[in-house]
C-alpha positions in Angstrom: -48.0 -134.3 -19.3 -45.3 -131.8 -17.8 -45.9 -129.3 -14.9 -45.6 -126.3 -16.8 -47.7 -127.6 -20.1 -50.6 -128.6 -17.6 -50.1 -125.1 -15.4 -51.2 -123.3 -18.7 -53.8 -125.6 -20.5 -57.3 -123.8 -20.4 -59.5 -127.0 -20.4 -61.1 -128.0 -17.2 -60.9 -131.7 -18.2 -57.3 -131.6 -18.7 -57.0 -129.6 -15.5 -59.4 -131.9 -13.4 -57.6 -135.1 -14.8 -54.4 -133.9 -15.3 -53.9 -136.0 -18.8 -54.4 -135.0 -22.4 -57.6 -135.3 -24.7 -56.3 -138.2 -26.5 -55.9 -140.1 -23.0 -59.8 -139.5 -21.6 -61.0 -142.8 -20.9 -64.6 -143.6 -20.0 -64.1 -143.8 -16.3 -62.6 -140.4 -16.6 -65.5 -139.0 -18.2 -67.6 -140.3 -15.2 -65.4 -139.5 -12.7 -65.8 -135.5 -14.2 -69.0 -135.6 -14.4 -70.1 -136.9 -10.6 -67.3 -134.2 -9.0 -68.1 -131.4 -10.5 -72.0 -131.7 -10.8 -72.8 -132.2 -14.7 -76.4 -133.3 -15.1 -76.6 -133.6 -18.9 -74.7 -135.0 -21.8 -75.1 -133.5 -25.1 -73.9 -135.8 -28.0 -72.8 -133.6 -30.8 -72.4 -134.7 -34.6 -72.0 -133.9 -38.0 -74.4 -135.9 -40.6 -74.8 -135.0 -44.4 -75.1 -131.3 -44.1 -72.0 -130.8 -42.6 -73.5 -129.1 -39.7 -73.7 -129.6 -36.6 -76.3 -131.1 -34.4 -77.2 -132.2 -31.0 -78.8 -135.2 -28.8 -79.8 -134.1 -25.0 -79.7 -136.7 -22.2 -80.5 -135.8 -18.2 -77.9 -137.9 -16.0 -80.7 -140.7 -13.9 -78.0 -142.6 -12.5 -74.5 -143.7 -13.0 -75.2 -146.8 -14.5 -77.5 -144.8 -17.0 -74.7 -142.9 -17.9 -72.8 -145.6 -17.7 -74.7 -146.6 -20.7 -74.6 -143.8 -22.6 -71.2 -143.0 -22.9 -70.3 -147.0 -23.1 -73.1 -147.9 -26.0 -74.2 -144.8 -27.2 -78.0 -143.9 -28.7 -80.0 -144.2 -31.9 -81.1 -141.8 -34.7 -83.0 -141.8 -37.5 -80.7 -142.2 -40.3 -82.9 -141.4 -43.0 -83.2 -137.8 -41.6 -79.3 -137.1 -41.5 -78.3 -139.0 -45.1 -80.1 -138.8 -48.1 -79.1 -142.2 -49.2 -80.8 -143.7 -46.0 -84.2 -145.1 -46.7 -87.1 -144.5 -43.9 -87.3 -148.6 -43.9 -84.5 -149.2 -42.5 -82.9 -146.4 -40.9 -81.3 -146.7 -37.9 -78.3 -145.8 -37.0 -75.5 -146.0 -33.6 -74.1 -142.6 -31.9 -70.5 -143.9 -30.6 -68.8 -140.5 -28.7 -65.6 -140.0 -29.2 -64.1 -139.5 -25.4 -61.1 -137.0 -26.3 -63.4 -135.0 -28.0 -65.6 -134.0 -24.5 -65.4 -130.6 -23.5 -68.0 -128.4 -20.8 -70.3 -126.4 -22.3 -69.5 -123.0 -21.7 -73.3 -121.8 -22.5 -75.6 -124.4 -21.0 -77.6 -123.1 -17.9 -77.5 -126.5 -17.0 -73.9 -127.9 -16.2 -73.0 -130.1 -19.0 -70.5 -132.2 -21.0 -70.5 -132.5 -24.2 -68.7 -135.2 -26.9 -69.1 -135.3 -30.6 -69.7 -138.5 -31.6 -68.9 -141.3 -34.6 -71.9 -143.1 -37.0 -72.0 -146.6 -37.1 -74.4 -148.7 -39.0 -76.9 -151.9 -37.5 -73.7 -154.0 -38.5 -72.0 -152.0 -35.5 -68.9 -151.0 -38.2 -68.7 -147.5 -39.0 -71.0 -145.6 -41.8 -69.1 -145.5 -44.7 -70.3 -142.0 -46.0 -70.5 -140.5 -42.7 -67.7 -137.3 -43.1 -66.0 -138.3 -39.7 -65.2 -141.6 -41.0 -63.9 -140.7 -44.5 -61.8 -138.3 -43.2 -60.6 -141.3 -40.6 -60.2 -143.6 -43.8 -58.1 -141.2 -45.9 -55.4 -140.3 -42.6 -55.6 -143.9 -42.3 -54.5 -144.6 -45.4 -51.9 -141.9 -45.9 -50.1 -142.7 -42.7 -49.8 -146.4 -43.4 -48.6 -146.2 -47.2 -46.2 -142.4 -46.3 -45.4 -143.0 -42.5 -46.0 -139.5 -42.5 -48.6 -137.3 -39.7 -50.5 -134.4 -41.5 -51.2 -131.8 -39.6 -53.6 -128.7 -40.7 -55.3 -125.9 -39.0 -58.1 -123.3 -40.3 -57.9 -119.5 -40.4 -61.3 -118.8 -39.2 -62.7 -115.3 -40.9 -66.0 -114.1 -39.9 -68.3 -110.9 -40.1 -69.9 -109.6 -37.3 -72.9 -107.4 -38.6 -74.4 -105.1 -36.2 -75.9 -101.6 -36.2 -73.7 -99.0 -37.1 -72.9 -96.2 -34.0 -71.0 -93.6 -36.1 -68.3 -93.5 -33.4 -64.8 -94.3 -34.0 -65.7 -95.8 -37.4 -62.9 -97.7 -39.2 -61.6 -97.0 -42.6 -63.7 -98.6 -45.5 -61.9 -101.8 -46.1 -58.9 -101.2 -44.0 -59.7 -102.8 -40.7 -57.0 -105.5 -40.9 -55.5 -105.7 -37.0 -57.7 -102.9 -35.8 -57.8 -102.3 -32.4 -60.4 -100.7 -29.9 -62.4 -98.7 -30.4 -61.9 -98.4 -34.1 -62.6 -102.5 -33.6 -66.2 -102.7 -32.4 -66.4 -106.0 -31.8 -63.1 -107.3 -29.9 -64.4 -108.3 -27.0 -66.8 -110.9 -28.5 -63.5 -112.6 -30.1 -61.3 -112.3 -27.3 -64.6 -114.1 -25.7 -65.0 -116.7 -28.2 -61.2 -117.2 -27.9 -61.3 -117.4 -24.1 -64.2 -120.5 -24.7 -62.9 -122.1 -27.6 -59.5 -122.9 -25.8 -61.0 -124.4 -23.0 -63.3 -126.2 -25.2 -60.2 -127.8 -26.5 -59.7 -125.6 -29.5 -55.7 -124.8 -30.1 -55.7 -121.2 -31.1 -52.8 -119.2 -32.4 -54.1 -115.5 -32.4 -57.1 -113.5 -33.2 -57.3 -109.8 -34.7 -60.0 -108.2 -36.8 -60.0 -108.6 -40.7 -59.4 -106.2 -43.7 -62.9 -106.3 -44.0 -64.7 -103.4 -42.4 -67.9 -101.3 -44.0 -71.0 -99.2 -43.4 -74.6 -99.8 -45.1 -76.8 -97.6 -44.8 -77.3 -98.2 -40.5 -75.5 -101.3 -40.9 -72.0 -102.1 -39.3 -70.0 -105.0 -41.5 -66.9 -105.6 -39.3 -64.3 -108.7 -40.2 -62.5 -110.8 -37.6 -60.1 -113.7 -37.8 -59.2 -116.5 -35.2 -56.6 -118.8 -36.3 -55.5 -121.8 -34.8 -52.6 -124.3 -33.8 -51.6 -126.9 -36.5 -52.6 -130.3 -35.0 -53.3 -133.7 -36.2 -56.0 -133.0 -39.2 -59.0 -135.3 -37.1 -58.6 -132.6 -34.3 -58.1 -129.4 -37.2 -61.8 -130.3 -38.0 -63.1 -130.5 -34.8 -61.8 -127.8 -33.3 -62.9 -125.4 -36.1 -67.0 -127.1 -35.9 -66.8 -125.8 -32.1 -65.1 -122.3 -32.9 -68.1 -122.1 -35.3 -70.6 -122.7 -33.1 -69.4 -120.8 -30.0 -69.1 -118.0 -32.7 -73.0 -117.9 -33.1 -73.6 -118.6 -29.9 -71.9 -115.7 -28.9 -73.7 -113.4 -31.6 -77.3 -114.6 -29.4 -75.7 -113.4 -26.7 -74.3 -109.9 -27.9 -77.5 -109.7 -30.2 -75.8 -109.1 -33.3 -75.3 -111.4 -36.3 -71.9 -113.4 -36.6 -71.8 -115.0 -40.3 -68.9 -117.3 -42.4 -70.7 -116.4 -45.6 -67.9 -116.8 -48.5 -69.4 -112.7 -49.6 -71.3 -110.2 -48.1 -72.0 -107.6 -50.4 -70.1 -107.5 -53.7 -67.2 -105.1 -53.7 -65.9 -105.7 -50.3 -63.4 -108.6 -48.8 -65.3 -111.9 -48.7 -64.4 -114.2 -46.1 -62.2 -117.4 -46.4 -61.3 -120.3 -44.6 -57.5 -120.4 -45.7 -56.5 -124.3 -44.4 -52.5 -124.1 -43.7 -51.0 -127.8 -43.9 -47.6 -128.9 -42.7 -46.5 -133.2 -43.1 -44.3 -134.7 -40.3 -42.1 -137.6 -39.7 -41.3 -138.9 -36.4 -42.4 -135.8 -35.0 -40.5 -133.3 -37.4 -42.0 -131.2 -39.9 -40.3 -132.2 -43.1 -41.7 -129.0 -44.9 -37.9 -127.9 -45.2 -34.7 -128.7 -46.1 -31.7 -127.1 -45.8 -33.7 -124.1 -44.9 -35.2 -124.6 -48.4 -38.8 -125.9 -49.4 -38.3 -129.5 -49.2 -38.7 -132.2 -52.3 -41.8 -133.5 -50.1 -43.4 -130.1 -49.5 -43.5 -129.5 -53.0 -44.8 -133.0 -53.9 -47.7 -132.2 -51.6 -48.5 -128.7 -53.2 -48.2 -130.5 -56.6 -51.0 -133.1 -55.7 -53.5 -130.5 -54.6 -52.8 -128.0 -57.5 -53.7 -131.3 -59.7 -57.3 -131.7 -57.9 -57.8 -128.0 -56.7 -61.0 -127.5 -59.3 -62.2 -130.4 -58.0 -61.3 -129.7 -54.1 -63.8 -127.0 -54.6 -66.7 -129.6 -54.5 -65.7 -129.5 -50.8 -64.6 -126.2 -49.6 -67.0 -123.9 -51.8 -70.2 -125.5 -51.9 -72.6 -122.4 -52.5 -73.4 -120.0 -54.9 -72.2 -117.3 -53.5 -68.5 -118.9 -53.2 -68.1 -118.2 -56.3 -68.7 -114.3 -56.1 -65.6 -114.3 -53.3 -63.4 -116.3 -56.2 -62.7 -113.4 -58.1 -59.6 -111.3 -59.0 -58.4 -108.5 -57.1 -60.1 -109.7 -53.7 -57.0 -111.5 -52.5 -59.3 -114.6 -53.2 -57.2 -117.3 -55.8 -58.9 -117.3 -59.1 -55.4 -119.5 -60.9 -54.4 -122.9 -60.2 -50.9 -121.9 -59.1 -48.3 -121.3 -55.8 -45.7 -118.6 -54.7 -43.9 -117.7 -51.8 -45.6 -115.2 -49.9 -47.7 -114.3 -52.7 -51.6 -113.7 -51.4 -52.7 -113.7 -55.7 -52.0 -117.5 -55.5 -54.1 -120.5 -54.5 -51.1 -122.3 -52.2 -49.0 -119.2 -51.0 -46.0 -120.3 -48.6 -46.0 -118.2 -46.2 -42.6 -116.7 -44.0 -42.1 -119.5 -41.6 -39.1 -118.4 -39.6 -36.6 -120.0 -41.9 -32.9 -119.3 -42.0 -31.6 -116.2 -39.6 -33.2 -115.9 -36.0 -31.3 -113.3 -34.7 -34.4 -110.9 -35.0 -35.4 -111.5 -31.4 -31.4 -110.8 -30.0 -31.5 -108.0 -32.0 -35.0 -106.5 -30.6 -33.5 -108.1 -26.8 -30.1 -107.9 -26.7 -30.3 -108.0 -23.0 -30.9 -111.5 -22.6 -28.7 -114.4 -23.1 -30.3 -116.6 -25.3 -27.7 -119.4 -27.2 -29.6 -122.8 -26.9 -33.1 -121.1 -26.7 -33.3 -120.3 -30.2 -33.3 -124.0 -31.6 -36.5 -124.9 -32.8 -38.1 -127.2 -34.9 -39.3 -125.4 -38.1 -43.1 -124.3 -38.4 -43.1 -123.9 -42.2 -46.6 -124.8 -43.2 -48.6 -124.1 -46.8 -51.5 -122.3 -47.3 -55.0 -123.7 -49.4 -56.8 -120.4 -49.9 -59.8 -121.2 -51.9 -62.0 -122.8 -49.2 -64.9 -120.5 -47.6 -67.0 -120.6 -44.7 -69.2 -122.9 -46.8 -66.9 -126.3 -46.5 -67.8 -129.6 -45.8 -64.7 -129.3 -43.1 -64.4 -133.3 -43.0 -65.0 -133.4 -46.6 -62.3 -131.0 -47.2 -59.7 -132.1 -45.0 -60.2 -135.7 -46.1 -59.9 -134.3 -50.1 -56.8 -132.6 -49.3 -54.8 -135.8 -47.4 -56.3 -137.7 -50.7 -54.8 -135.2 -52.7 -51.3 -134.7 -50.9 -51.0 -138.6 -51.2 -51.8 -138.1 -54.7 -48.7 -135.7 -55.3 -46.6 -138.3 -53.0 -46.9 -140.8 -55.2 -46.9 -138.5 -59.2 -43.9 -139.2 -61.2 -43.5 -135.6 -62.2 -44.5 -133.8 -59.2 -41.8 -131.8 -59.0 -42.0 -131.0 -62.7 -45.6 -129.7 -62.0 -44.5 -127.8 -59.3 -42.2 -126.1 -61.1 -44.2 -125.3 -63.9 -47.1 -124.2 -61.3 -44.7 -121.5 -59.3 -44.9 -117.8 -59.7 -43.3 -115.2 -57.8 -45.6 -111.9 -59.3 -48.7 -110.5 -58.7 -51.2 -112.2 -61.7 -53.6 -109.9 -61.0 -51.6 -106.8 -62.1 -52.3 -105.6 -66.2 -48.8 -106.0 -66.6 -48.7 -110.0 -65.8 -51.4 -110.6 -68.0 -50.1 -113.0 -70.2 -49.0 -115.2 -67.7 -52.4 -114.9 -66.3 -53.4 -116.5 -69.7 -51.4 -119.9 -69.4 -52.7 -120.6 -66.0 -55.7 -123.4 -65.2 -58.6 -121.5 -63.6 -60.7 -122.7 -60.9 -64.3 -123.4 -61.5 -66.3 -120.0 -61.3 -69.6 -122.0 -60.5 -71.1 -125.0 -58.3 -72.1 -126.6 -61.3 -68.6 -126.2 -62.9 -67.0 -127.3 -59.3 -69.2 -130.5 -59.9 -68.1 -131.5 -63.3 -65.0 -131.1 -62.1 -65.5 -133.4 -59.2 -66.9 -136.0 -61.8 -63.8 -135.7 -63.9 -61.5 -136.3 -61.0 -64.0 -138.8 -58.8 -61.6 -141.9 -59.6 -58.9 -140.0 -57.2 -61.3 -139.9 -54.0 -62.4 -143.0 -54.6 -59.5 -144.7 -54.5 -59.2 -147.2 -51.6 -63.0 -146.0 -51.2 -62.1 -143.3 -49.3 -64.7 -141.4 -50.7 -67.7 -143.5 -52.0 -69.1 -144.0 -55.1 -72.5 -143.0 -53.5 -70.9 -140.1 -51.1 -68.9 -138.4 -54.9 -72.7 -138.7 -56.8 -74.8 -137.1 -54.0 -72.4 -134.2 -54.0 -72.3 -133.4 -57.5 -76.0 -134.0 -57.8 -76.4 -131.6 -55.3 -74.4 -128.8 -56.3 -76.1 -128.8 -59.8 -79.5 -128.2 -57.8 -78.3 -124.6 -57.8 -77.7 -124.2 -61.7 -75.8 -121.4 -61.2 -74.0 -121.7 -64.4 -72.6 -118.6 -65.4 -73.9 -117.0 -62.6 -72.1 -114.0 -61.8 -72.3 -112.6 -65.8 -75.9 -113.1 -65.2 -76.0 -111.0 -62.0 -73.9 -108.3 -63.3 -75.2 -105.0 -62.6 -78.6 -106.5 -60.7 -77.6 -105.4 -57.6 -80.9 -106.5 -55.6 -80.9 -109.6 -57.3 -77.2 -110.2 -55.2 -78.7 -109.1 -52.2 -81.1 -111.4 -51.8 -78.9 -114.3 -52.9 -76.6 -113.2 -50.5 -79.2 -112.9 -47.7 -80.0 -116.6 -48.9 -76.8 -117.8 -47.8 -75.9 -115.9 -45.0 -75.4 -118.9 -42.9 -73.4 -121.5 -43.8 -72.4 -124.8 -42.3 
């Protein structure tokens, strides 16, 4: 690690051992932990829910924790999987070391890892989400040669009572600052801790969505991260989630990722930008067009996105976000720029980059400006509601997918628009277009439909593709949101129902 990269990094572990995550052995681990007085280890993990939980162990000696971090601990499988039977049920934690990170909220000093299932054969649990998401990077780097990264645009509301001073304009908070922005200083907290937690962030500012109820504040925030290799996109947005609600007990207010608040105002997402490298290039571009490859991959998950939804939209209430004029995608399609799409493509700093020599024309810049390009794409159906390993995993399966179609680039042709399909005047074209599911019972069959996909390779298994579709059809929310129309309590409770997601 270089000088200057390590004279900025916010993590204490990287500070203290002056290497990166990926190189935490553990000896290292131990060595942190007896010089700068942890007394607990926390094992963190992710079971069938897709949330997270947590395992508590008080340091006895060093060969205990020894121990711990070398074999791990037991849990009761049949209480984190529903195909697990009570008889049988036990099941390894394994922590993963470059995952460790202090825990900025403990009153106790302690470290905490998340950690990897693995079954009384000692190989690892086939449905776990960790490890399909490991099998499907697995199997797209060895058949592309290809690195995916990914990273999540985190959107939040922060509801809290109202103080009728400096209120914000009703839906018009995007980039507020103080004091119109109430609660800044919790982000720029949660930034401060999810950096040296490990998290990669890119910026924070406060979201479009901003209202009052009755004495209720509603006030929208987003953190958005680094792109990274997808394993670590995944873990970095399960900690940003939690310090999140941590931070909420703290400033006693209520910090939710619910896909919809009240109907009317901006839902939030979880917008997943992607990029695909090759020997440490992003390949998103050529000739400072969107590349052959980049269009592949937006082909391949425009094919599954109904289906994709299984993962990233798993509640009812998803489904009232997913509607027109919300700048939420309602039509299987992609555009540059183009926020009435599913995949937009955003600016990424492609062709001319005199705009900084223009704004600084007193410096000398010439070799400064040559940079590798930081084009990515944009998934903007998922919500606050994903099965994050689930959904990363389906979209790796799905860019493979397009990789490997025969006509890909014919479907991405006939997939691009550059208008807005939400305006009356577009409505035709708005008429061609597939539609994503408007339901979790719809999002199931289309999981069904397209199962054969995921379960190539058994990435996803056979068991792992029924438990989710049987699940999301416990909610028989067919045709829900015709039958809500115009109930408005009836909303309010469902959305009080689901105010906390995974």
């Amino acid at each position: 690690m270089g000088e200057l990269e390590l004279s900025v990094n916010p993590n204490p572990l990287v500070w203290y051992l002056k290497k990166l995550p990926s190189e935490f052995t553990c000896n290292d681990l131990i060595r942190f932990i007896e010089h700068n007085g942890i007394e607990m280890v926390n094992f963190r993990y992710v079971p069938e829910d897709g949330k997270l939980k947590t395992l508590n162990f008080v340091i006895n000696s060093k060969d205990h924790l020894q121990s711990i971090l070398t074999f791990g601990e037991r849990v009761d499988g049949s209480s984190l999987f529903s195909f697990i039977d009570a008889g049988s049920s036990d099941l390894y934690l394994i922590p993963r070391y470059r995952t460790a990170y202090l825990n900025p909220f403990s009153q106790v000093p302690s470290l905490d890892i998340l950690c990897s299932f693995y079954n009384s054969s000692g190989k690892p649990l086939e449905n776990s989400p960790e490890y399909v998401l490991r099998k499907a990077y697995e199997n797209f780097k060895e058949s592309t040669g290809l690195h995916f990264k990914a990273m999540g645009e985190l959107e939040y509301y922060v509801n809290s009572k109202g103080t009728g001073f400096y209120d914000g304009e009703d839906q018009r908070g995007y980039q507020s600052s103080q004091p119109f922005s109430k609660w800044e200083d919790l982000r720029v907290e949660a930034m401060k801790l999810i950096a040296r937690c490990g998290g990669k962030i890119k910026y924070g500012h406060a979201e479009v969505g901003t209202f009052i109820k009755g004495e209720e504040l509603f006030e929208q925030h987003e953190i958005e991260f680094l792109p990274v290799e997808v394993e670590e996109s995944v873990e970095q947005l399960l900690i940003a989630k939690w310090i999140l609600r941590m931070l909420g007990k703290k400033y006693g207010v209520e910090v939710s990722f619910a896909p919809k608040i009240t109907v009317g105002k901006a839902g939030s997402g979880l917008h997943i930008h992607m990029l695909l490298e090759r020997d440490g290039k992003n390949i998103m571009v050529d000739k400072e067009k969107l590349s052959d490859t980049a269009k592949k991959m937006i082909a391949g998950i425009l094919d599954v996105a109904d289906a994709l939804t299984a993962f990233g939209n798993t509640i009812p209430t998803s489904y009232l976000r997913l509607v027109p004029h919300q700048e939420a995608p309602t039509n299987i399609c992609w555009g540059d720029r183009n926020r009435s799409v599913l995949i937009r493509v955003p600016l990424g700093w492609r062709g001319n980059s005199d705009m900084i020599v223009d704004a600084n024309p007193q410096q000398e810049w010439e070799n400064f400006l040559k940079k590798d390009s930081r084009q990515t794409v944009e998934f903007r159906a998922p919500d606050g509601s994903a099965d994050l390993y689930n959904l990363l995993a389906g979209l790796v399966v799905a860019t493979n997918w397009g990789l490997n179609m025969p006509n890909a680039l014919e479907k991405a042709s006939s997939s691009y628009v550059d208008i807005d399909i939400f305006k009356k005047k577009n409505k035709k074209n708005l008429e061609k277009m597939k539609h994503l599911p408007t339901s979790c019972w719809d999002s199931a069959e289309c999981l069904n439909k397209k199962r054969k996909i995921f379960e190539m390779n058994n990435i996803f298994p056979k068991g792992m593709i029924d438990s989710i579709v049987r699940k999301l059809k416990t909610y028989r929310d067919k045709d829900l949101s015709e039958r809500l129309y115009g109930h408005d309590e009836e909303i309010r409770n469902l959305v009080i129902k689901y105010i906390h997601t995974r």
